[in-house]
RONUGU-831072 format. One record per atom (N, C-alpha, C): z, x, y. Coordinates in steps of 0.05 Angstrom, whole numbers, padded with zeros to 5 digits, always signed. Atoms other than C-alpha are relative to their C-alpha. Example, Ala and Ser with C-alpha at 12.3 -4.5 7.8 and 13.67 -1.06 7.14 Angstrom:
BEGIN
+00000+00018-00024/+00156+00246-00090/+00000+00018+00024/-00001-00016-00024/+00143+00273-00021/+00014-00015+00022/
END
This chain:
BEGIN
+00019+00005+00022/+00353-01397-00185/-00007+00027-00012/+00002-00028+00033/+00342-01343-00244/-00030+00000-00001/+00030-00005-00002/+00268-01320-00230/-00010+00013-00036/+00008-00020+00020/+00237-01297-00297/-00026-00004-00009/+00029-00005-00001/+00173-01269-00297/-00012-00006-00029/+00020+00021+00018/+00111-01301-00335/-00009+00020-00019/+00012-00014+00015/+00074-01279-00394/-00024-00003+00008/+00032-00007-00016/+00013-01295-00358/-00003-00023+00028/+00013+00026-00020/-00014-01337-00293/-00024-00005+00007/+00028+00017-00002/-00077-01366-00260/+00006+00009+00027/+00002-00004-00026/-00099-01345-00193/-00033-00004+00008/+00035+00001-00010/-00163-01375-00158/-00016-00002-00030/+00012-00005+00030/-00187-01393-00239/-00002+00016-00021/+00001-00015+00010/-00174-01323-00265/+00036+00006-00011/-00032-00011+00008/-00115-01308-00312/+00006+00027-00002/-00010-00038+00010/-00078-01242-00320/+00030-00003-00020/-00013+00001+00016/-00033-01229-00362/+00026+00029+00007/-00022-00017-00021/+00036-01192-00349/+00005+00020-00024/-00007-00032+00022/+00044-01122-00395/+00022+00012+00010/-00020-00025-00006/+00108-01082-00399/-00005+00031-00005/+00005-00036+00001/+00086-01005-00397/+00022+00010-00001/-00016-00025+00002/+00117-00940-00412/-00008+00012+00022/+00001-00011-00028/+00073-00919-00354/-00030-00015+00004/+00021+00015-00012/+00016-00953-00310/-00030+00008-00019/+00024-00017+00004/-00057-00937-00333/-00008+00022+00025/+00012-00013-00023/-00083-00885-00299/+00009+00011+00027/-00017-00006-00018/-00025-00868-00254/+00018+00016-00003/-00019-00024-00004/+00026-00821-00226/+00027-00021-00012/-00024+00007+00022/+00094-00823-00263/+00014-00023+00029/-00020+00019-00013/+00122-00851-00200/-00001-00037+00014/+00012+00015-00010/+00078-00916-00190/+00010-00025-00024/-00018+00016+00011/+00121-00975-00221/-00014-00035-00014/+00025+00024+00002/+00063-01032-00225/-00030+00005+00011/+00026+00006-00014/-00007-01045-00214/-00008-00018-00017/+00015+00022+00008/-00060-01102-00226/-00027+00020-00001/+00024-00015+00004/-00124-01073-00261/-00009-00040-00004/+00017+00019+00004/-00173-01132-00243/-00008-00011-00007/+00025+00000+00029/-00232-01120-00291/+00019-00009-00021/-00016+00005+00035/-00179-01133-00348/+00017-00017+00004/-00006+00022+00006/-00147-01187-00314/+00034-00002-00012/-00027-00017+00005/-00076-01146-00327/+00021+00003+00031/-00026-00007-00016/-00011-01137-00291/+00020+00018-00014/-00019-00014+00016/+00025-01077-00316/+00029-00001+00024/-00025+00004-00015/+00095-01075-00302/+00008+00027-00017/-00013-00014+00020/+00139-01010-00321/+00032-00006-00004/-00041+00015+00003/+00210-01030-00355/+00009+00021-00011/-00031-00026-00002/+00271-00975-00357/+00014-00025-00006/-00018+00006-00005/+00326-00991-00392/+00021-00003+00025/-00023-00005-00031/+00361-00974-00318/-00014-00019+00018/+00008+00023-00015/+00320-01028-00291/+00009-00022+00005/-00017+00024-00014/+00355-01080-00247/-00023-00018-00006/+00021+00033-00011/+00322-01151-00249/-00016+00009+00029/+00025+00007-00036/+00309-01150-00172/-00017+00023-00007/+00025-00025-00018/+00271-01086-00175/-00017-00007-00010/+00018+00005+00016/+00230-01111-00237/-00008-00018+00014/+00015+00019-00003/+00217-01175-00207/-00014+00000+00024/+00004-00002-00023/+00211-01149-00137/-00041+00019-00005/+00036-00008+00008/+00142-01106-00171/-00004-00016-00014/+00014+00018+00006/+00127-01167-00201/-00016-00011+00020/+00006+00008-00022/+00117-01204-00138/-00018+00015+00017/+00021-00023+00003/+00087-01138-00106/-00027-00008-00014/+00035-00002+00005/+00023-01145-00153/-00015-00028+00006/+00008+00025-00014/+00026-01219-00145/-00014-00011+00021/+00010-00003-00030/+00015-01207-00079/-00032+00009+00002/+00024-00019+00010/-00040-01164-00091/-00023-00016-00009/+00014+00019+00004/-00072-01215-00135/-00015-00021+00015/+00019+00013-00012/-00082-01266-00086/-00008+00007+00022/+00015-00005-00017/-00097-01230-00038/-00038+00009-00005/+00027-00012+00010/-00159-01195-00083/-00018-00038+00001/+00019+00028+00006/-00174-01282-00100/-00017-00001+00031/+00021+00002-00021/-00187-01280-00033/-00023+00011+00021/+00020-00018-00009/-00229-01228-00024/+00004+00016+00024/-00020-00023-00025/-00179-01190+00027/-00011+00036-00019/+00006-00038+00010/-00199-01109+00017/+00018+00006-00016/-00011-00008+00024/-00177-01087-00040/+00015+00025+00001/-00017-00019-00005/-00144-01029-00013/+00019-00015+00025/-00015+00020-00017/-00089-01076+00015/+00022+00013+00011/-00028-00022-00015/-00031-01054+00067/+00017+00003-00022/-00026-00007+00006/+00017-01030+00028/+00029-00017+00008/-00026+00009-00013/+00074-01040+00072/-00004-00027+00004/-00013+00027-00005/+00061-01112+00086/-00006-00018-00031/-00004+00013+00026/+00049-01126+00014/+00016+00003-00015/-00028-00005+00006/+00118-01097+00003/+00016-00024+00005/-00011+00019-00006/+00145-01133+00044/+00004-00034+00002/+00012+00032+00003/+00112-01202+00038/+00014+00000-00028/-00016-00003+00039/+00135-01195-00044/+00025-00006+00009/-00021+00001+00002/+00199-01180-00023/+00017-00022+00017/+00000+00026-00008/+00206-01239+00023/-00004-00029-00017/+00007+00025+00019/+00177-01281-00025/+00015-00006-00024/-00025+00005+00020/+00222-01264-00082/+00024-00008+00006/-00032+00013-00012/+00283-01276-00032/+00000-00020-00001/-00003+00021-00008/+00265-01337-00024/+00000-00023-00021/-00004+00010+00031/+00248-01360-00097/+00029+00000-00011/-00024-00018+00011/+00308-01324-00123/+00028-00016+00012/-00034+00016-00010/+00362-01363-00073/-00009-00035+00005/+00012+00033-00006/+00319-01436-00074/+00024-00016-00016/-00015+00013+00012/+00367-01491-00092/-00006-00028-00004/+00009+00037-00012/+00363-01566-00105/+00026-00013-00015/-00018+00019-00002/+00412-01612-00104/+00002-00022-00025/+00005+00017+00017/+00426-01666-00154/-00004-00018+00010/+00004+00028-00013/+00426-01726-00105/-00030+00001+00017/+00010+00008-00024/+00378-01706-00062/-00037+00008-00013/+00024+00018+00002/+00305-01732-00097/-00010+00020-00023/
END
């Protein structure tokens, strides 16, 4: 399945909205996404040399992020398992299949 990221979603009643940057707000050149809250934003940065998976893989990344903030998880959230949870989660979107017979 061909994942392609939203122009906006809903999380816990709050929408955000997905922005392509030249570079994050407020960040080092090397920081590829973030979710600014207050504004209800998801910046994403897009390089022509940008593969899908990596874009969609920091899509998922802030996603992550998101509901974790809906649920009022610390806002300075692991890192590493919010890597990895994303990137789990996009594998699994990304290779979902369905059948024509089966419902």
């Amino acid at each position: 399945m061909k994942f392609i990221i939203p122009d906006s979603f809903e999380i816990a009643g709050r929408t955000y909205e997905v922005k392509y940057v030249k570079k994050c707000t407020d960040c080092s050149d090397d920081v590829t996404g973030q979710v600014r809250y207050g504004a209800g934003v998801v910046e994403l940065v897009k390089n022509i040399e940008d593969c899908d998976d990596a874009t969609n893989v920091v899509f998922f990344h802030e996603l992550v992020h998101s509901i974790l903030f809906a649920m009022r998880e610390n806002p300075r959230h692991d890192e590493k398992f919010v890597s990895r949870f994303a990137e789990l989660l996009y594998q699994a979107i990304k290779t979902m299949e369905k059948e024509e017979n089966n419902g």
